[in-house]
N, C-alpha and C positions, 0 to 999 in steps of 0.2 A: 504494500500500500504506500503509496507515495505521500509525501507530507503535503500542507499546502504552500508553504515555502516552492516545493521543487514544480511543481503545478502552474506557479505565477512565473516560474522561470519559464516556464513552456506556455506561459499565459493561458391592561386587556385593566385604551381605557377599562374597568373594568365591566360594563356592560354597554351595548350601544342603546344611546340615550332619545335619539328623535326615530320613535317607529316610522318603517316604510308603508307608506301607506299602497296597494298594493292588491289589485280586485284578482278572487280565486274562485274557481267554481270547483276546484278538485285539489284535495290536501294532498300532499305526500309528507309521509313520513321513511327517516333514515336506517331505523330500527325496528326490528321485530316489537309486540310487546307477548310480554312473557309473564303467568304468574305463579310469582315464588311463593310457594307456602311448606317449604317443608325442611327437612333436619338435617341435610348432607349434600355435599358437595359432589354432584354430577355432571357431567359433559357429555351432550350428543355427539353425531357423527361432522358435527358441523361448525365444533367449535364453542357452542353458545352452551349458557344453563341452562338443563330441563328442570323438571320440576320439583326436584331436591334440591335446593339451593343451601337455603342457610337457616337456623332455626328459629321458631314464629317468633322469640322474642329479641333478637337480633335484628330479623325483616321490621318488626312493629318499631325499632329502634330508627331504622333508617328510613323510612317510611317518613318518621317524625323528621329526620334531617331533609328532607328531600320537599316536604314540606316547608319547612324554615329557609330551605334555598328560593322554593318559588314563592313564596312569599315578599322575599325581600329583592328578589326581581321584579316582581310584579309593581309593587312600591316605588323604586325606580324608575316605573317605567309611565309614572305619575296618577296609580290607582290610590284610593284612601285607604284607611288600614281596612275598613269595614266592607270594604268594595273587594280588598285581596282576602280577606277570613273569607266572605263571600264563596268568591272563587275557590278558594281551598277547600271550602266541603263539599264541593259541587264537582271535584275533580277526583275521586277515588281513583278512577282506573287510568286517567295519568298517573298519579304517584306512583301508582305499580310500575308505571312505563319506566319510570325515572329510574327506580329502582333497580330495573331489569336493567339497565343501561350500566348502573354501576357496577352487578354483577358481571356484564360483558368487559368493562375495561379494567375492571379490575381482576380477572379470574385466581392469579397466582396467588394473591393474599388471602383470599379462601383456604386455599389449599394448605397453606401452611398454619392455619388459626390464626392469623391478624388478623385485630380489626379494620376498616377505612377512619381515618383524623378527619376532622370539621372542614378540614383546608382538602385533603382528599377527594371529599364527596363533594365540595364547595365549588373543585378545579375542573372535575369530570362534567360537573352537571350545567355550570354559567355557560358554557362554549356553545351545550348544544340548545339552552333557552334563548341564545343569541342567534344561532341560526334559525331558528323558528322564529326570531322576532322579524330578523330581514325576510325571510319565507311570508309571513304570512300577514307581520304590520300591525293595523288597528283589530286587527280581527283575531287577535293571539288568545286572550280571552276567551272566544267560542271557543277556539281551536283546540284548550285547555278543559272546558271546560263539556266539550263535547264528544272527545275523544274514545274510541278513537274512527266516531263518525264524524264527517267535514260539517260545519254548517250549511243552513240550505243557500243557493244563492241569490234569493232574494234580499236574504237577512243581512249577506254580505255585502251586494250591492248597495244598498241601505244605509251602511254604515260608510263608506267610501266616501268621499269629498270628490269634486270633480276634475278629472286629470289636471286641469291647466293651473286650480290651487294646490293640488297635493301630490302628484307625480314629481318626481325629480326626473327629470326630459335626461338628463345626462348617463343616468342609471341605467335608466332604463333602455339606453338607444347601445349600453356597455352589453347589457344582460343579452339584449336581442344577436349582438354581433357573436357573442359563445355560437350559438344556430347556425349564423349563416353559413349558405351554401357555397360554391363555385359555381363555375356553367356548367360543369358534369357533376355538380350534385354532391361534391367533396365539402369538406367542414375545412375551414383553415390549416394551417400545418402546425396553426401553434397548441391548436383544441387536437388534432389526433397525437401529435407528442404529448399532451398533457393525459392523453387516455391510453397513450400505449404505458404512461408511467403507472398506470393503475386508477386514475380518476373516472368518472363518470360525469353527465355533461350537468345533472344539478348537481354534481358538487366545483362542480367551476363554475355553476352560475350563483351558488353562496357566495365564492369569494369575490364573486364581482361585485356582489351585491353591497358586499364590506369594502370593494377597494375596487372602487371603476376602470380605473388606470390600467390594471392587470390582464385584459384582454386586446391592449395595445401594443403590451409589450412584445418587441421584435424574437422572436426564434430563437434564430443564430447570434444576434446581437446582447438578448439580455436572459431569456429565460434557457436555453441551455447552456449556455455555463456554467450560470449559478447550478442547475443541478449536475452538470458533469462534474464543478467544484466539489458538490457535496458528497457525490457519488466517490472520488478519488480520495476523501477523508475518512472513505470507510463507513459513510451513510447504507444502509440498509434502501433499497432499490422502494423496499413496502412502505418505507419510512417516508420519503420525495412528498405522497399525496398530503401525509397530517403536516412536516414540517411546513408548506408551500400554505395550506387551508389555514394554520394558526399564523403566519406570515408574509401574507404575497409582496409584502412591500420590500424581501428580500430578491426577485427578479426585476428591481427596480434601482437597486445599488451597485455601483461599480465596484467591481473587484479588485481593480487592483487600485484603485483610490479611495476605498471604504471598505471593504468586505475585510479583504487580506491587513491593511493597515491597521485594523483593530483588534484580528484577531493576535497580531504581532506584540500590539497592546496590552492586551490579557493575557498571553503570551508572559512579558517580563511582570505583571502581578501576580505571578504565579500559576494560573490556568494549564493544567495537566494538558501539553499536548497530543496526545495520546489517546485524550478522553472525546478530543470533540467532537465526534460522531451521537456521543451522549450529550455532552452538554449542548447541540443547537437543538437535538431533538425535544430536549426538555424547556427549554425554552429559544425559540429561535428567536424571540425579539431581542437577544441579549446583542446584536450584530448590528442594531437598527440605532442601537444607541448615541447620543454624542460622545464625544473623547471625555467631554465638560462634566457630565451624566455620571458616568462611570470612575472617573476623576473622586467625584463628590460621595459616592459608597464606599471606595477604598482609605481614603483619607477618614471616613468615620469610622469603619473596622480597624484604620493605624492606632484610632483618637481612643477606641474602647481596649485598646492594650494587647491585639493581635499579630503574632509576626506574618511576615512574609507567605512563611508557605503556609498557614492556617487559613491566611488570607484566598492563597490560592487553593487551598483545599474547599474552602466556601465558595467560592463561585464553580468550582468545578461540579459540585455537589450539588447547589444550591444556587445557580445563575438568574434566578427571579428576586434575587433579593434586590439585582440591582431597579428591579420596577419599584422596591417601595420609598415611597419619599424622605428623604434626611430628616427632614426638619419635622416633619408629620408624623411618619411611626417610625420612624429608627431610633431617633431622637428618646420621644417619648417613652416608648416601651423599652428602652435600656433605663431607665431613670425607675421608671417602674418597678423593673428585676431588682433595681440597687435596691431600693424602700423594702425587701427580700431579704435584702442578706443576699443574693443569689452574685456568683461570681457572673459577671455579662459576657467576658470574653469568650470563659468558657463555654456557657450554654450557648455563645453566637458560633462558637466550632461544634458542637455536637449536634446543635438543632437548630439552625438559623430559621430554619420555615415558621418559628414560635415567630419574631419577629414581623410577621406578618396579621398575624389577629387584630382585633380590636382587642384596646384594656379596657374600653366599658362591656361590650358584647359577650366578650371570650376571655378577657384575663381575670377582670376582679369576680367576675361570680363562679370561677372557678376557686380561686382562692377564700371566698367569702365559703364556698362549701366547705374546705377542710377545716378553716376557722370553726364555722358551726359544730364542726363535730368534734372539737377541743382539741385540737392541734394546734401549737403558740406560731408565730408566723417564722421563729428559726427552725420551726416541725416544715411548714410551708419550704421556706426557702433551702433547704437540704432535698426536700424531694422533690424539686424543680431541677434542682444543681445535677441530682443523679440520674433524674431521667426528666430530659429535655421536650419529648415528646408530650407530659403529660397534661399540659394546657389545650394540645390540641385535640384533645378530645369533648363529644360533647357531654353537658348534664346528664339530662335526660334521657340517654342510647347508651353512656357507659359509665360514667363515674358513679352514677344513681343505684342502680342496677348491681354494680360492683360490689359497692359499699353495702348494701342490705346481703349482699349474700358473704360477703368478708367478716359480719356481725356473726353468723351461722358455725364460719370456722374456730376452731379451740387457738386461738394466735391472738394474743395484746396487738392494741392497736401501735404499738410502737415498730412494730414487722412491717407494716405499712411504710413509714421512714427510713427504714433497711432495702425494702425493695418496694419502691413506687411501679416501678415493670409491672405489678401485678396487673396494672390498670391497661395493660398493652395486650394482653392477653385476651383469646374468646373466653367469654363465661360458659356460654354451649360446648364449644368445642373444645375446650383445651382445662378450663379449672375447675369446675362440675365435675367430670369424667375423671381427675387425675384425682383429686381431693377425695372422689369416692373409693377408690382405688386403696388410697392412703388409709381411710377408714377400714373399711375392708380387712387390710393387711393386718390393723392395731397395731400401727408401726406410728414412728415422730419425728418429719421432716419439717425442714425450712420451706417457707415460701418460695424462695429461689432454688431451693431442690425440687422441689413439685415440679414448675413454671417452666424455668430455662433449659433443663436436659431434654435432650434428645428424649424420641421413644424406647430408643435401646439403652439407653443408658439409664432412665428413669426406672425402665424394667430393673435392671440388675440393680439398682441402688435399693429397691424394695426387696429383691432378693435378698444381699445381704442384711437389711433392716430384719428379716424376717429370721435368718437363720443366726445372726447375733440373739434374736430375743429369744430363740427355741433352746439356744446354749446358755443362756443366761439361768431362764426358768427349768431348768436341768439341773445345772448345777445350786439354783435356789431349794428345788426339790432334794438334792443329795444331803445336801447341808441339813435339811430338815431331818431326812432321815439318819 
């Protein structure tokens, strides 16, 4: 694989804010829906969950996230709160869609009993409420709430304004050109490269829909490059369609005056060369950045007491951190962890993505729960410190749920401060099942012996619990006699 060095030698805002308004007589959707109600993780011949998924009270958990995602889309997207509750009870079998959707993109965290984090189900799910907003416009609402039959078209008609106030002429003259023909009936050369890469022609009439420009773009001049670029870094060929969808505005950058000069950039802050086939995948707008931008996140992980390669280990890891604002949440929410006790630097190396919540939404009423439950805020700020992830989890789907069945086990609540990981774990899948086990045996394990061994090794650590106790009460028995 060639670097991109040797290559140039050979040369989420976060949701879209003004709906497209946008007449439809016929919806499409991009996914199946699917419903999950059941206790285990299965996969058809096709890739997707069948109907073992994950167990009812895990589903009922994400359910409730998936909820609170469309919710506070919907709000955004300038409903009242009593307009989105509205909608939300009127939408069951959306939610289930949402859900099933999580299952599809997330399949491997099943499998191994992870949960999905707030920021997880938050990233999966805004992308595709954003294309169903450009899809479908003022009419998202039915669309939501009608699912997953279309509305009728009268009703839609109805709602539409008339092209010449609410059409955007530009868009839509962008959307039409994806279609066009030749004189023998061929589609442009830039739409069948873009379909021999794996796309289809509404998913290149989304991104136009997000980024007009992108179906102007020249061929040879701007859009194969950049993916032959990406292709020679060791991009996955499957990859081209999501990188291109979450970023078109990258077949619009010069390469070797912007593409290559930044990554050359990222490059001396550290930026694992190595990795970038990972890191544009995870986020490809990290390339779209100014020098100024980028400049501005690294000099505030210098300012929070991070070296060099920590530095680059976070962006390599974590290349979205540079979308969050300095002075808005980096800022703030480090000042927050100090009022903790929690060391910043380090949780900005183990978990930078915490750095992204909100501290009214997601930080303090996490902490206000452990508070409630008489943990003093250096109980807090220790099991922040050790495990990074666990802000991003939600109340109500796991910390809640946890907590009531953690009251059940014979373990002081001070094991909790030993191992906060507990809360990382499936409850169905993983500490139910193992904790029953441990019962069973009449053996006495740590939390972190239950949780973090392997299955084989969990196995045999109960073995020996089991055969220490049988030689124990042996020898108690001899003694007697």
């Amino acid at each position: 694989m060639r670097s991109f060095c040797a290559f140039r030698a050979s040369e989420l805002s976060f949701i879209a804010r003004r709906p497209v308004l946008v007449t439809r007589t016929k919806l499409s959707y991009h996914c199946k829906l699917f419903f999950c109600q059941a206790k285990s993780v299965d996969y058809e011949g096709d890739g997707t969950f069948g109907l073992r998924v994950v167990p009812p009270t895990l589903l009922a958990a994400e359910k409730e996230e998936a909820k609170a995602v469309l919710t506070l889309f919907l709000k955004k997207q300038g409903l009242s709160n009593a307009i989105a509750a509205r909608t939300i009870n009127k939408s069951e079998l959306f939610i289930d869609h949402l859900v099933s959707r999580l299952h599809s993109v997330h399949k491997s965290r099943y499998l191994v009993g992870r949960e999905l984090t707030t920021l997880e189900i938050r990233d999966a799910l805004i992308p595709y409420l954003e294309s169903l907003l450009e899809e479908h416009g003022n009419i998202l609402v039915d669309v939501v709430e009608n699912f997953p039959d279309p509305p009728t078209k009268e009703k839609t008609e109805s709602q539409v304004s008339p092209p010449h106030s609410t059409l955007d002429s530009k868009k839509l003259k962008a959307v039409s050109r994806v279609s066009e023909t030749g004189p023998e009936g061929e589609l442009r050369p830039q739409v069948l490269y873009l379909l021999d890469l794996g796309m289809d022609l509404e998913q290149i009439k989304v991104i136009t829909r997000k980024f007009p420009s992108f179906p102007y773009y020249s061929l040879d001049g701007k859009i194969k490059p950049v993916v032959e670029f990406l292709l020679n870094l060791g991009v996955p060929k499957s990859d081209i369609p999501i990188i291109l969808s979450k970023r078109p505005q990258l077949c619009g950058i010069s390469l070797s005056e912007n593409l290559i000069p930044t990554m050359m950039f990222l490059e001396t802050l550290g930026v694992d060369k190595k990795q970038w086939a990972k890191v544009i995948f995870r986020f490809p707008a990290l390339l779209t950045y100014s020098r100024q931008k980028l400049k501005a996140t690294v000099d505030f992980l210098y300012e929070m007491g991070l070296s060099k390669e920590s530095i680059g280990k976070i962006l390599t890891r974590c290349p979205n951190i540079i979308s969050y604002s300095v002075e808005d949440k980096l800022w703030p929410t480090a000042e927050y962890f100090r009022s903790l006790g929690v060391n910043v630097a380090l949780l900005l190396h183990r978990c930078p993505q915490t750095f992204g919540l909100s501290i009214e939404a997601n930080l303090k009423p996490v902490t206000e729960f452990f508070l409630d439950k008489g943990y003093s805020i250096d109980d807090v700020g220790t099991m922040i410190s050790r495990y990074g992830a666990l802000y991003t989890f939600s109340l109500a789907g796991n910390l809640t749920p946890k907590w009531e069945f953690f009251l059940t086990m014979d373990y002081p609540r001070s094991e909790l401060v030993k191992f906060p990981q507990f809360f990382g774990y499936s409850l169905e899948g993983r500490i139910k099942p193992r904790y029953a086990l441990v019962k069973e045996y009449g053996v006495k394990l740590l939390l972190n012996q239950i949780l973090s061994l392997s299955a084989q090794d969990f196995d045999e650590v109960l073995k020996k619990k089991m055969k220490k106790m049988l030689l124990d009460e042996n020898t108690t028995n001899k003694h007697s006699a």
